[in-house]
C-alpha positions in Angstrom: 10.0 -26.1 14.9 10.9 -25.2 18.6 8.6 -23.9 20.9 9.3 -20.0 20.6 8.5 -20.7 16.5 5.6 -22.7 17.5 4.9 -19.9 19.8 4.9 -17.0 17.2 3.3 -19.0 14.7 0.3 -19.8 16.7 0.0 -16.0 17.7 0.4 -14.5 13.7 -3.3 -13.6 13.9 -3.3 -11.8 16.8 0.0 -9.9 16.2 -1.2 -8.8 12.8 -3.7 -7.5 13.9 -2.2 -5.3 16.8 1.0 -4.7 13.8 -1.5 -3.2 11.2 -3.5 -1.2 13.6 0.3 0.3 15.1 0.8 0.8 11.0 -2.6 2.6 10.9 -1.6 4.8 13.6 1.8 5.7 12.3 0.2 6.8 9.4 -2.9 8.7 10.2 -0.6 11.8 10.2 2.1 13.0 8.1 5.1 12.4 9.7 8.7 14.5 9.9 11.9 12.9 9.9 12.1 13.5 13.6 9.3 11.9 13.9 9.7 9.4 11.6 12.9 7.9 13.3 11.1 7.6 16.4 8.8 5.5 15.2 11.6 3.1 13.3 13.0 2.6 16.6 9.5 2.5 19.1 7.1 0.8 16.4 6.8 -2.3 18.7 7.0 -5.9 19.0 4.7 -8.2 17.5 6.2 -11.8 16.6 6.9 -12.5 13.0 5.6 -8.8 12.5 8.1 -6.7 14.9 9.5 -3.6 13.7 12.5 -2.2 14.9 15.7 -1.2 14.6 19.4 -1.4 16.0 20.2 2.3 16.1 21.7 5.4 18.1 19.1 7.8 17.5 20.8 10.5 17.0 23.0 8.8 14.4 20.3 7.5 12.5 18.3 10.7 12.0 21.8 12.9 11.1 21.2 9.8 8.2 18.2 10.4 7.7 18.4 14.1 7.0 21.2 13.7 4.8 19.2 11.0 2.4 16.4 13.5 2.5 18.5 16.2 1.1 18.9 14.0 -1.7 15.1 14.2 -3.0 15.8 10.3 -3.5 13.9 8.4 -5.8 15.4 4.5 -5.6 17.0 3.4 -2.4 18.6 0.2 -1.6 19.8 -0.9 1.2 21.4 -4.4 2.3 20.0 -5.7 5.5 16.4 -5.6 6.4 16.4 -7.7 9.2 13.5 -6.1 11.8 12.7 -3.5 9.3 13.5 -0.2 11.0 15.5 1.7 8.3 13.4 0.0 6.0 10.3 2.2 7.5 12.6 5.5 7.6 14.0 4.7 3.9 10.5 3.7 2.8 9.1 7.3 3.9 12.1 9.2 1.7 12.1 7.8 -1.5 9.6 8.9 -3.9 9.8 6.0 -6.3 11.3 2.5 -4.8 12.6 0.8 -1.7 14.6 -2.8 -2.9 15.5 -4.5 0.7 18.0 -7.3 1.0 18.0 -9.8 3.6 18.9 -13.5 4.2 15.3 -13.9 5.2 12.3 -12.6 5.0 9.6 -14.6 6.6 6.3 -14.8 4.8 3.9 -12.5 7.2 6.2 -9.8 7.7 6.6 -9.3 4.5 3.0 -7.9 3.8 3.6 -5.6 6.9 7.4 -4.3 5.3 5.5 -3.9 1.9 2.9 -1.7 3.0 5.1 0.6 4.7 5.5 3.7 2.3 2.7 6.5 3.9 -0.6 7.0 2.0 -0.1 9.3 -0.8 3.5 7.9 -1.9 4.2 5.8 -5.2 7.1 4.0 -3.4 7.2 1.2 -3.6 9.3 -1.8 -0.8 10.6 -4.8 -3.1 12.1 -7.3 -0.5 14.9 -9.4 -2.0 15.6 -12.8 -0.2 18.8 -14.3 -0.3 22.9 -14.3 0.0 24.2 -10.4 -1.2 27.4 -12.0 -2.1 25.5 -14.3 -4.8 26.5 -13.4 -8.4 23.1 -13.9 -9.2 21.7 -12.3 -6.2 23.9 -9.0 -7.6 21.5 -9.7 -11.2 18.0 -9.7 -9.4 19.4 -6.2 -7.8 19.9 -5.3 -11.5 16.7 -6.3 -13.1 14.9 -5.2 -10.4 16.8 -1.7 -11.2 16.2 -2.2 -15.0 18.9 0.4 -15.8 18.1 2.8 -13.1 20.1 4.2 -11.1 20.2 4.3 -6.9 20.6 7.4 -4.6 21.0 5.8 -1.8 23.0 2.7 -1.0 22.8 1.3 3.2 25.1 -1.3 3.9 24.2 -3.5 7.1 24.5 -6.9 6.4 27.1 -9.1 6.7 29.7 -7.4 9.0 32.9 -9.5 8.6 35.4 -7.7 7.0 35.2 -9.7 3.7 31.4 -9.4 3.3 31.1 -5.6 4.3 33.9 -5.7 1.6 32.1 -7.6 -0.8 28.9 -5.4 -0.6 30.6 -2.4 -1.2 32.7 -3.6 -4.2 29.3 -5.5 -5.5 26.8 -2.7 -5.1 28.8 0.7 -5.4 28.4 0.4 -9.2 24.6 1.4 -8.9 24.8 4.0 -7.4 24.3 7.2 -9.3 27.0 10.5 -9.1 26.5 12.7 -6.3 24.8 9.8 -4.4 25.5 8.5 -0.8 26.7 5.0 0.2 26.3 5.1 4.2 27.7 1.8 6.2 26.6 0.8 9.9 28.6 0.0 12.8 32.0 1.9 12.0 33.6 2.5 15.1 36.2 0.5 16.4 35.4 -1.1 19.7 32.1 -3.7 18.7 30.6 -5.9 21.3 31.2 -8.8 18.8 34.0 -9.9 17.2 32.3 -10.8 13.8 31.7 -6.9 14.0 34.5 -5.9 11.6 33.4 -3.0 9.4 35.9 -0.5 10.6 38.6 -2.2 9.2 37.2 -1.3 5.3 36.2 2.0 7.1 39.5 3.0 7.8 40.7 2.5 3.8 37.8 4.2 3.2 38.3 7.2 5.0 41.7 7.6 3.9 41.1 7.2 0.3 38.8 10.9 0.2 36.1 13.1 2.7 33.7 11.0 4.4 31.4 12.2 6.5 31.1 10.1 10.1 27.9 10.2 12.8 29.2 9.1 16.1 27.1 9.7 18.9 30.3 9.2 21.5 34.2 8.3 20.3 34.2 6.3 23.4 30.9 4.3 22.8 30.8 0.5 22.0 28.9 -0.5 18.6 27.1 1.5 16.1 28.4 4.7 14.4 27.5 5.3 10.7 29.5 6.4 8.0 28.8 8.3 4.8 30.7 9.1 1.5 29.3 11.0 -1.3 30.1 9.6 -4.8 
């Protein structure tokens, strides 16, 4: 263990404290969509339990508003990492929230799991392990047990041949009329790993997409939709 590990794991009871008591805040009120995004990207920083995301607001919440229209009941989205979309998702659908990551450390897992505002039967199921797994792809299925998704987020792996993969792997649970959204679409990316615009562009040529870029010009990010 280095010393920033060492570091955060000697501080987990303070920062779960401060974490729950920012989660008690956030949901002392009911919340609007508006609102909601703001607190996915301003919830704050605390260790193991930080909650953020790696968003252009106004990209995010043209998402957001377009999953809400949905009335969705199952969402599943691949990437969790600090939890942001997972907090935005988690306040949309009525029923379940199955959230895919690598890793998910032990205490932020509590915190992601007790996301959903009082009031809602959602439900956050956080699946650990490699998306491109065959049977990683079957504990997405039992978890579904037959059901259907609305909502599919794709923001894992961003190579070209993982974004690929998660598309070709996860598509098929998603019900018609439902929305498959990927992140960081644009062309220019600050890192050369950062290749989702190459499936974009087959995408978009193969029917209507929609596309929420907050500048043509801007480096990273950028979000794009297609309706099934």
């Amino acid at each position: 263990m280095n010393l920033k590990e060492l570091s955060r794991t000697l501080r987990i009871p303070i920062n779960r404290y401060f974490a729950f008591r920012r989660l008690r805040q956030y949901h002392s009120l009911p919340r609007s969509i508006e609102e909601t995004v703001d607190w996915a990207m301003n919830f704050g920083r605390y260790g193991y339990f930080t909650i953020t995301t790696l968003q252009k607001r106004e990209e995010i919440l043209a998402l957001a508003r377009a999953v809400a229209e949905l009335r969705p009941r199952i969402i599943l989205e691949i990437g969790t990492a600090r939890g942001g979309t997972l907090l935005i998702w988690s306040s949309l659908a009525s029923d379940k929230v199955i959230s895919c990551d690598l890793v998910h450390r032990q205490p932020q897992k509590v915190l992601l799991e007790s996301l959903p505002p009082p009031g809602s039967r959602c439900q956050v199921r956080l699946l650990t392990g490699n998306s491109h797994d065959p049977a990683f792809k079957q504990r997405v299925a039992g978890e579904l047990n037959g059901e259907m998704v609305d909502f599919l987020f794709i923001d894992g792996d961003h190579t070209e041949e993982g974004v690929t993969a998660d598309y070709q792997d996860y598509r098929e649970f998603v019900r018609p009329a439902g929305m498959i959204a990927f992140h960081d679409i644009v062309e220019r990316q600050p890192f050369a790993t950062n290749q989702v615009h190459h499936l974009w562009r087959k995408i978009k040529q193969t029917g209507v997409v929609e596309e929420y870029i907050s500048d043509p010009n801007q480096c990273g990010f950028g979000i794009g939709v297609i309706r099934v």
